[in-house]
N, C-alpha and C positions, 0 to 999 in steps of 0.2 A: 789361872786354874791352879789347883792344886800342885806340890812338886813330886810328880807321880818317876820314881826309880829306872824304869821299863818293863815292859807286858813280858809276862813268862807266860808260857806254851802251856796249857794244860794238859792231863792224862787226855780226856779226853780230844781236843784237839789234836794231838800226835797221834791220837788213833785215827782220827778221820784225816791226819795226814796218809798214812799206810793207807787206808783206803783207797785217797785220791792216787795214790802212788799203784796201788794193784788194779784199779777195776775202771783208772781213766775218767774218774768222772771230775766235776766241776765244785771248785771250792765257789759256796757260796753265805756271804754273809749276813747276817738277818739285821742286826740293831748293834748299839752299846749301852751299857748302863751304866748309873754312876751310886754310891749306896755311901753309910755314914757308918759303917759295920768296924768294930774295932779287931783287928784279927789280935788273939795271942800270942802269945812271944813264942817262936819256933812254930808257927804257923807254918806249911807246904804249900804253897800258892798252886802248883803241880795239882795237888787233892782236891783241889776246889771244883763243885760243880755247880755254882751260884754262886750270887754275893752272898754275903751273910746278911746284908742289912739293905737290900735293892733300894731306893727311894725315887730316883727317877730315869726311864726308858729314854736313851738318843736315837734321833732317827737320821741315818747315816746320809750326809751330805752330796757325798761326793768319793770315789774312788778313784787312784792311779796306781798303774804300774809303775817303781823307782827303777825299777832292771837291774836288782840285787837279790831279787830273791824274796823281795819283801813288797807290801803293795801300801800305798799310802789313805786311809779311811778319815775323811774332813766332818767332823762333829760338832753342830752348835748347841751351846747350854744356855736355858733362860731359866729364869724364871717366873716367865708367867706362864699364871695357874695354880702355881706353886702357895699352898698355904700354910708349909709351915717349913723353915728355915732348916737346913743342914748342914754340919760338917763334909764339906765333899773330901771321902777317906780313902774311897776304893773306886775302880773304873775297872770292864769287865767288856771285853766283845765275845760278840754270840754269832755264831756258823750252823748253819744246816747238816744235820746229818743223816745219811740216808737210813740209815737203823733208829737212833735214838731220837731221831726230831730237831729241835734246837737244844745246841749245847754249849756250856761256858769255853772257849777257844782259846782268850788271851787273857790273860788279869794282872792290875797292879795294885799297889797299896801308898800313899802318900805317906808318910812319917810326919808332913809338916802339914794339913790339911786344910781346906778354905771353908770359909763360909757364906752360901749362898743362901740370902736372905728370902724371905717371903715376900710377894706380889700384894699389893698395895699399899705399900708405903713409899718413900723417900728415892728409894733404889730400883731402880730396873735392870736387867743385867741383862744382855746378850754376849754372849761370847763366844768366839769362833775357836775349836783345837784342831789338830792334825795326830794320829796314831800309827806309828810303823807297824804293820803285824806281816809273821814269817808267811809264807804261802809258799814255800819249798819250791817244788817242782812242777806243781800244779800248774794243767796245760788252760783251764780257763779259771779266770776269778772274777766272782760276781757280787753285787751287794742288793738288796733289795733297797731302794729312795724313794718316799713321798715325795715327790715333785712338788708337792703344792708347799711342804714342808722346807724346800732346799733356801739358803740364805749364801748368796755372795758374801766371800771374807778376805781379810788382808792378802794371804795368800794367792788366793784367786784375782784381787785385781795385778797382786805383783806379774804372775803369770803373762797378765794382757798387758802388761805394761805400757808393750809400741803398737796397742789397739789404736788409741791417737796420740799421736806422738809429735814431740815440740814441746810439750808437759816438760819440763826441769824442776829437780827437785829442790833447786834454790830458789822457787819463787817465779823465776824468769822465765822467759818464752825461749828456745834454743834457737841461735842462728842459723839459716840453713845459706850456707853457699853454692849448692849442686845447680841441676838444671832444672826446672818447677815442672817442665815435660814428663820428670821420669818420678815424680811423685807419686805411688798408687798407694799409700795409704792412709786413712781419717787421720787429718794433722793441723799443727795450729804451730806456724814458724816465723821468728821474726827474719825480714829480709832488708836488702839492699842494695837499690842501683848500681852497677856495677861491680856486685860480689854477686851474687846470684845470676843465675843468667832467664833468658826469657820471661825476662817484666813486660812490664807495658813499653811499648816504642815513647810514651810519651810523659813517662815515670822519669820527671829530672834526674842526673846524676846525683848517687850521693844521698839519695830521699829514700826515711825509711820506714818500714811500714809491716805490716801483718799476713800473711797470704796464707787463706783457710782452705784445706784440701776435703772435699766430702764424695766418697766413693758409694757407687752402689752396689746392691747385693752381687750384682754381677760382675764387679771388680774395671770393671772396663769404664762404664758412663761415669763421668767424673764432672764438678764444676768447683771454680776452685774462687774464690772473695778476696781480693785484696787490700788492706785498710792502710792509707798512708799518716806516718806522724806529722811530718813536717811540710807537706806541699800541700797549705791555704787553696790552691786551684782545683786540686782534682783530691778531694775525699777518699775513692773507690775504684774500683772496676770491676770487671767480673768476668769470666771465660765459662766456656764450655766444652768436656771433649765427648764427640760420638763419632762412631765408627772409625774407632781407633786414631782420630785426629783431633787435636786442640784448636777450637776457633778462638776470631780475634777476640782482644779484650776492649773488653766499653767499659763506659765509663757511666758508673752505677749513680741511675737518677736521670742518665742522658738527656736531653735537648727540654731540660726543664718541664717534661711532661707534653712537649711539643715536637713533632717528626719536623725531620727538616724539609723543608721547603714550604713550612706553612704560613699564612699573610698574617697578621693582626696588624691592628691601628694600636699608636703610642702617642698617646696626650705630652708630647714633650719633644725637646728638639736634638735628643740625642739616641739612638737606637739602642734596647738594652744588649748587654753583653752573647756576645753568640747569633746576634740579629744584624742584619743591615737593611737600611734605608732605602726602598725599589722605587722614589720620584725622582729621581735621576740620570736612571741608566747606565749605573757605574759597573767600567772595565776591570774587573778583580783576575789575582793569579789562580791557578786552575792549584798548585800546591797551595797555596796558605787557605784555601778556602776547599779542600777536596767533598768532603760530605755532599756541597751543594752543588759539586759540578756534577757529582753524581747523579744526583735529582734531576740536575736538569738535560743531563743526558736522557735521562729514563722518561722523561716529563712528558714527550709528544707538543712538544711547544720551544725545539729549538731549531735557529733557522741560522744561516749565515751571516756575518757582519753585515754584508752588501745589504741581503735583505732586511737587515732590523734598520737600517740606518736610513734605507728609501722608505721604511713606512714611516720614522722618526721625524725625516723631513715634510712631509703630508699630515701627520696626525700629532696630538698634541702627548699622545701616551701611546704605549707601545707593550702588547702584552706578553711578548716572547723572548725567551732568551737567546742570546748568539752564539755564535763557536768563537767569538773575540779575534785573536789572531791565527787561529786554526791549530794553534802546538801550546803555548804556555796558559794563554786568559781566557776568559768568556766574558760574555755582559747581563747585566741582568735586566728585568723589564722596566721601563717607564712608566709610574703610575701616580696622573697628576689630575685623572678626573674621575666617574664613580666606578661601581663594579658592579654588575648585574650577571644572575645566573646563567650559564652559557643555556641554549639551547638549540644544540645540533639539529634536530629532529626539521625545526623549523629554519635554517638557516643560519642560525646563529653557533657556531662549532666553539670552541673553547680558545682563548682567544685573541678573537676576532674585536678588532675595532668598530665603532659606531660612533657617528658623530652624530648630534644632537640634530632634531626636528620636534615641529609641531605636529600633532592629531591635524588629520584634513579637518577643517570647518567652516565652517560659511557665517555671515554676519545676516542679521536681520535690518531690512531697511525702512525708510518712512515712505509712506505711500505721498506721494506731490503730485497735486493737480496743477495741471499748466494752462495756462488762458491763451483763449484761441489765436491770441494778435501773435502769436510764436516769440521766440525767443532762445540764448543758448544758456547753458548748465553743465557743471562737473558734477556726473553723479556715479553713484553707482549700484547698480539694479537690472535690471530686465524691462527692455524696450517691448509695450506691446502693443502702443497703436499709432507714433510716432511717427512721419511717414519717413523718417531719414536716421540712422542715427552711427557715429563714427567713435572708438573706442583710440583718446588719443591721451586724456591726460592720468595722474594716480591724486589719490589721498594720502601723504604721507604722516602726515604732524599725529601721534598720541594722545589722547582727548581723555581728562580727567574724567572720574564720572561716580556717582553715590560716593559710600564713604571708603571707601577703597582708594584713594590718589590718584597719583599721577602713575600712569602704565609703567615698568621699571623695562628698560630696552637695551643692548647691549650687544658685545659680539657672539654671545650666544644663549641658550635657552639653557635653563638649569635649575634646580627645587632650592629651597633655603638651605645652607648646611656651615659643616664647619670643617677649617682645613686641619687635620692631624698626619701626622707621619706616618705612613705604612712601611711596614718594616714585615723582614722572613727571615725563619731560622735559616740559620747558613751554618751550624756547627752543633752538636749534643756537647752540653755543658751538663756540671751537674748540679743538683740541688742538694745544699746544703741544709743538713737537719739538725747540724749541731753535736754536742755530746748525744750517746746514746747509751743508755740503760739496755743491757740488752737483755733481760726478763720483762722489764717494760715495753722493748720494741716488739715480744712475741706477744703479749700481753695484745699491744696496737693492730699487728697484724693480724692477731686472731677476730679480733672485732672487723677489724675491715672487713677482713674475709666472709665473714659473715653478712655483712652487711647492718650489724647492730651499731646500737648509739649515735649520738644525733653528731652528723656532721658527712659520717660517708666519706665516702673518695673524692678530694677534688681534682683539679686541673693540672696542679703544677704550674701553673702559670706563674713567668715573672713578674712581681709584685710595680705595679703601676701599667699593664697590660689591659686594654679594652677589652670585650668580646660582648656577641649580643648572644641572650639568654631566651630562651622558647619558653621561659614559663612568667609567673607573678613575681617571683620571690627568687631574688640573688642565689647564688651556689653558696657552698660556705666556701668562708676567705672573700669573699669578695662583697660590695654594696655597689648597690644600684647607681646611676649616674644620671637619672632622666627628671628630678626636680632640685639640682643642687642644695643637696644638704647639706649642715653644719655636720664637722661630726670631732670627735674630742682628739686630741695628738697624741697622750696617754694609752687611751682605746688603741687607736690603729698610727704605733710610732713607726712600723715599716711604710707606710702609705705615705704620712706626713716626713719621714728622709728623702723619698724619692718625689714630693712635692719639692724642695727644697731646691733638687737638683734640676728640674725638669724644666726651667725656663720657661714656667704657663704658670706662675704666682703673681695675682696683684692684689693688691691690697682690695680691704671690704669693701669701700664707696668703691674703687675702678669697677669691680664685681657686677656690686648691684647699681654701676651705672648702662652699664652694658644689661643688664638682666632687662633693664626698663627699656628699654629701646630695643631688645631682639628674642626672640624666642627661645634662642639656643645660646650657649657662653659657654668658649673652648678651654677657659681659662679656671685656675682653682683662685682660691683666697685663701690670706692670712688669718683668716676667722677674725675671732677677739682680739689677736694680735700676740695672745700669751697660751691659752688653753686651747683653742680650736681650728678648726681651717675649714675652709668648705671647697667641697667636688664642683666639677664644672655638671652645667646642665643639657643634656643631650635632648633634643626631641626634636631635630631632624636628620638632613641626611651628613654623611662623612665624605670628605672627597681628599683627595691626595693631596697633602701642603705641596705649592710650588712658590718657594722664597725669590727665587727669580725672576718669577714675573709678577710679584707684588702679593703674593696670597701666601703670607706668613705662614705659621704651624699655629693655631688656637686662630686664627683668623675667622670673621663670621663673613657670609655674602650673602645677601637676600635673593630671592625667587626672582627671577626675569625672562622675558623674550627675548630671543636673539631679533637682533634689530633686523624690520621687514616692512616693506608697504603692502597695500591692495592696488590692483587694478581699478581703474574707474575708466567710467564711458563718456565722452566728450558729447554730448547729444545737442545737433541741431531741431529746431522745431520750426517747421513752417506752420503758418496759418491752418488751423482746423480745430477742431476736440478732440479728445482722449485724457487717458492719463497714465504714468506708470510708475511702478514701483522705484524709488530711489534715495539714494543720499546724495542734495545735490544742493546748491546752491543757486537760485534762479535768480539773474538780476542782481546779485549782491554777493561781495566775499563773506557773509558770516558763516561761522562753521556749522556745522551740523553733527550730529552721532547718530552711532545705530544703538540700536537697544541694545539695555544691560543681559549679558546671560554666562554664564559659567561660576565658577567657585570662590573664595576668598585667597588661594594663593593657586603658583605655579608648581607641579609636581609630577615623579613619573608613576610608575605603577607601583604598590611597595607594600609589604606586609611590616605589620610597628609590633615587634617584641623590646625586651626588654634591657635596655644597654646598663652594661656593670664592669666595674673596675675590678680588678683583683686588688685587695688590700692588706694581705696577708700572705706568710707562707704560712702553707699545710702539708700535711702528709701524701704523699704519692707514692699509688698503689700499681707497679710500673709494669705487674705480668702475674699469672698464675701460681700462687702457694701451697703446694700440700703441705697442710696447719701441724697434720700429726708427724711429719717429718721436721718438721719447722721447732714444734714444740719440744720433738723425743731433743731433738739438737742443740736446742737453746737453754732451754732448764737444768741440764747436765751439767752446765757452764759454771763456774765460779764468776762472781762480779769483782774483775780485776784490781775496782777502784778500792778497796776493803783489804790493804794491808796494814796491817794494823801490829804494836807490839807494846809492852812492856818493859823495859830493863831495869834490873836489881839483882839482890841476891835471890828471892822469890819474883821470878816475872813468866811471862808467855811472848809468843810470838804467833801472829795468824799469818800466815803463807796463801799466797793466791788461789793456791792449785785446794784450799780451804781446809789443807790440812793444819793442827795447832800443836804447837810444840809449850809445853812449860815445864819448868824447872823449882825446887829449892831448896833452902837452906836451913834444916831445922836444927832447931836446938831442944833438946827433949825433958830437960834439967832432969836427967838423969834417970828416964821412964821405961822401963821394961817393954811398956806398950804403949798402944795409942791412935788416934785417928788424925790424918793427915787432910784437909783441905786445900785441893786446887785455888790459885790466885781468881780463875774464873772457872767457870762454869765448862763442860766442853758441848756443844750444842746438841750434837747426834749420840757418842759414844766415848768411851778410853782406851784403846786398842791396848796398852801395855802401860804399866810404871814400872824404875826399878831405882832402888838404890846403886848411885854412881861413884861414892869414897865414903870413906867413913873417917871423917876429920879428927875425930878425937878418940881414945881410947882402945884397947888392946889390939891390935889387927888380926886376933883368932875370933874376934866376936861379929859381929855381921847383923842385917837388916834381912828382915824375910816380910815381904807384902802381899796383904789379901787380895780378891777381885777387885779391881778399881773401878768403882763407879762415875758418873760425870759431875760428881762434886768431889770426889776426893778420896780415901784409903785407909784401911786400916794397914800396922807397923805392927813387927815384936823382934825385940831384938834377941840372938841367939848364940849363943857357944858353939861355933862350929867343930871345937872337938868334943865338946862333950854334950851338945846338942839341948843344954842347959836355958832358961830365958836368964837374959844378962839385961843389967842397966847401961843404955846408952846415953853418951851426952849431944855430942852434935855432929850430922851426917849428911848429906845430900842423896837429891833424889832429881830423874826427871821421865816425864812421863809424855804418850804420845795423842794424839786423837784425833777428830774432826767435828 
């Protein structure tokens, strides 16, 4: 702005001082103005009751009391709207008065004056001033403000300064060493282990990291984000304080989208991180693993060593967990055969073991007539004219029969399946999402929250994780696993690392030798051997790998009956007729069968959705976002990654906090005046230029600068005693903005 001298008191206004002074009333101010009016030499600023030459009305910002006597009136100048450009010469505030109306109050005059250009062209100008004016004694002072008219300015955010605070004006985040407890207000601090106090109990020494303070309107609810640099393991965390207390901190992303205590199957022979392996029954410590002893406290499914260990010895799997040795461990469940829906209602409570049986059913037999000379027979049937019959021998032998085979019989009864690893979260890890853009992550979260764009929320599941799916079509991140597809390693290189490692890889022929002989294949392949791999193919049932007792991890086992005979009837026959119904052999060892009847395989009761791999990480949507808090929050932000500079004798520097500093060095070959161009552009605005030495020639002569716009400035150089325009040679300059 112009280099305005300071505001003289008008006739006027000294009169509505004595007024405010006799009759108690209230100074109040209306506007300012700014005008292009040349005053003549030995002008009376005092005489003045208008500009001479008004050109444009301010409409007053903002008002403070300084507690001198004087009150501070904040006015912005643009020009837009503005059509025709002016020398800004004079500025002029206007006060209410209770006789005369509005009157000229303060006025000044620039001797060195600017020029504010016309509205559409090159230059836009917004600019922010500040005006001292006297206000004496006056018990109230007021301003009229268009609110919809008011503009934040430099002053005004200086003011807020430690609104959020950890902003350093070098770029840097400020350390904070205090307690994170007695933080209350919006703040952004760098911290670390062991200089700060109340981190995360599980924030190595020494690890450092970011921790965001966001307070509400009510000063009190607080949650505060902690981001680490250097600990690979743990990304985040996050707290929360209500009613007046700070809860723990988790660990942001926790149990991979997964609570703890929940089961999946893992196609491989190692449990992913934060999971353990429950076909075992393994004694863990009650500290190294606490998240899960808590679950299984809370579970309604924890019983005593003694007791787990007496149904361990009877049952092949064991669905409950122990007290371990009652003070440090616990145990977890045994699970090495299938899992079916508990249902209390009917006897079946949550659980509970079952061991395998068949449906009651009966066999159909052949009807044999027997000649009256009598005779004996193994059969079996129903005696009903017979006059003698004794129930002494069985049928035991298997009897092939259509095209079905040989009957598959065994120590127990079981559907076709495949053996994989069941594994439960036993700890909240977190998932890692990598760098994050964080106007992209609002950007992400807004959609989520929505529920727009294809893909939605998924799981969080850890990448090579089964789960079966209730619908046609996989979740995203994940592909189906029920007809082993080929799929590319490029496409899904998370999927094909943890193929690599999982110890269910064989090559293409093993694959599809196994594919030709079994329904189901637990196992992936090498694909082409360069570009692809194939998923294993699911389309029966799952049961617990037990490697102990011969049933690997990817193992396949066909459908069987637990090995069983029938009863048969030893039947005498004495001399007479009749006949009965039987499977018998009269006279001879050949065998005999009953009729074919039932299904092409062994199975229990089961509903067939849709089994799918997770193949991907994706985003996890972990809890409820208000967006417009989320958004006010995050857009405010600078993107830290964007420091960016210059060096020379003309250069810039961009600062995080996205304020830009430049500088430079002209040389003017000796120009009275001129226009100066910034090295760049400044994005938003120029808060200020100024000339900072004057390298060469007389030091009474000096640099005086126009309004700076965001390309650059007009110069004229000047005789400071005798206020003359002088030729300058070479000078610097530097200037502020964002």
């Amino acid at each position: 702005m112009a280099n305005f001298n300071g505001l003289v008191l008008t006739t006027a206004g000294a009169n509505l001082q004595d007024k405010i002074a006799v009759r108690g009333i209230a100074l109040q101010f209306m506007r300012a103005a700014v005008g292009d009016g040349v005053w003549p030499q030995g002008t009376d600023p005092a005489a003045l009751t208008e500009l001479v030459s008004e050109r444009q009305s301010l409409p007053i910002q903002g008002l403070a009391d300084t507690g001198d006597g004087q009150h501070r009136i904040s006015l912005q100048m643009t020009n837009d709207g503005l059509s025709e450009g002016f020398l800004v010469r004079e500025i002029g505030v206007f006060a209410q008065d209770p006789d005369q109306g509005e009157i000229l109050y303060q006025v000044a005059y620039a001797e060195q004056p600017d020029y504010l250009p016309p509205d559409g062209g090159a230059t836009h100008i917004e600019m922010a001033t500040n005006l001292l004016v006297a206000t004496s004694s006056a018990a109230s002072v007021t301003a009229v403000m268009d609110g919809s008219l008011v503009f934040a300015h430099v002053t005004d955010l200086a003011e807020h300064a430690d609104t959020f605070r950890g902003f350093a004006f070098s770029g840097r985040h400020e350390q904070y060493t205090g307690d994170l407890d007695a933080i209350t207000r919006n703040s952004l601090y760098a911290v670390e282990k062991g200089v700060a106090t109340h981190l995360p109990v599980d924030m190595p020494a020494g690890v450092q990291g970011f921790v965001q303070t966001m307070v509400q309107p009510d000063g009190e609810s607080r949650t505060q984000t902690l981001w680490s640099v250097d600990d690979a393991d743990h990304p985040g965390w996050w707290r929360r304080r209500a009613n007046e207390e700070w809860g723990a901190w988790q660990v942001v992303g926790a149990a991979m989208g997964l609570p703890v205590g929940t089961v999946v199957w893992v196609p491989g022979t190692t449990p992913p991180p934060g999971m353990l392996a429950v076909n075992a029954g393994d004694i863990l410590g009650r500290a190294t693993w606490p998240e899960l002893w808590e679950f299984a406290q809370n579970s309604g499914l924890l019983v005593t060593d003694t007791e787990w260990q007496a149904e361990a010895s009877v049952h092949s799997s064991v669905g409950y967990f122990s007290d371990g040795d009652g003070a440090t461990t616990f145990r977890l469940p045994k699970l090495v055969d299938y899992v079916r829906g508990a249902d209390p209602n009917n006897g079946r409570p949550v659980g509970l073991w079952q061991a395998d049986a068949l449906q009651g059913h009966g066999h159909t037999n052949s009807s044999v007539s027997i000649a009256s000379s009598g005779g004996t027979g193994e059969c079996l049937g129903t005696n009903s004219s017979p006059s003698s019959a004794t129930s002494t021998g069985r049928i035991t032998a298997p009897v092939a029969y259509s095209s079905y085979g040989t009957p598959r019989i065994d120590i127990e009864t079981r559907p076709k399946s495949i053996n994989w690893l069941p594994c439960i979260q036993a700890a909240s890890l977190p998932v890692n999402s990598g760098t994050v853009d964080m106007l992209a992550l609002a950007s992400e979260v807004a959609r989520l929250g929505s529920g727009s764009g294809e893909g939605g929320i998924s799981s969080g599941l850890p990448v090579g994780t089964m789960t079966w799916v209730p619908g046609t079509k996989p979740l995203p991140g994940m592909l189906a696993i029920n007809d082993g597809a080929s799929v590319s390693r490029t496409t899904w290189p998370q999927l094909w690392e943890y193929v690599q490692t999982s110890g269910l890889m064989l090559s293409e022929a093993e694959w599809q030798a196994q594919a030709a002989a079994q329904s189901s294949v637990g196992y992936f392949s090498d694909g082409d051997g360069s570009t692809t791999f194939r998923l294993p193919r699911l389309r029966d049932y799952l049961r617990g790998a037990d490697p102990s007792s011969g049933r690997g991890v990817g193992a396949w086992q066909g459908d069987e009956f637990k090995r069983h005979a029938h009863s048969s009837v030893s039947t005498s026959l004495v001399p007479g007729t009749g006949s009965f119904s039987a499977m018998a052999s009269y006279g001879s060892n050949s065998p005999v069968t009953t009729a074919e009847t039932g299904g092409d395989e062994t199975r229990p009761k089961s509903i067939n959705w849709l089994p799918c791999i997770q193949a991907a990480s994706v985003p996890v949507y972990s809890g409820t976002v208000d967006m417009l808090s989320l958004a006010g929050e995050v857009a405010g932000k600078v993107d830290r990654v964007e420091f960016t500079q210059s060096f020379g004798a003309s250069g810039w520097q961009r600062l995080p906090s996205g304020l830009i500093l430049q500088w430079g060095y002209a040389s003017t070959s000796s120009a009275t005046s001129g226009t100066m161009v910034f090295p760049i552009e400044f994005p938003n605005g120029c808060l200020f230029v100024a000339p900072i030495e004057l390298v060469s020639g007389p030091q009474v002569n000096t640099v005086y600068t126009g309004i700076p716009t965001v390309t650059g400035f007009h110069w004229y150089g000047t005789n400071t005693s005798t206020g003359a325009a002088v030729a300058l040679s070479i000078w610097n300059w530097m200037a502020l903005g964002y």
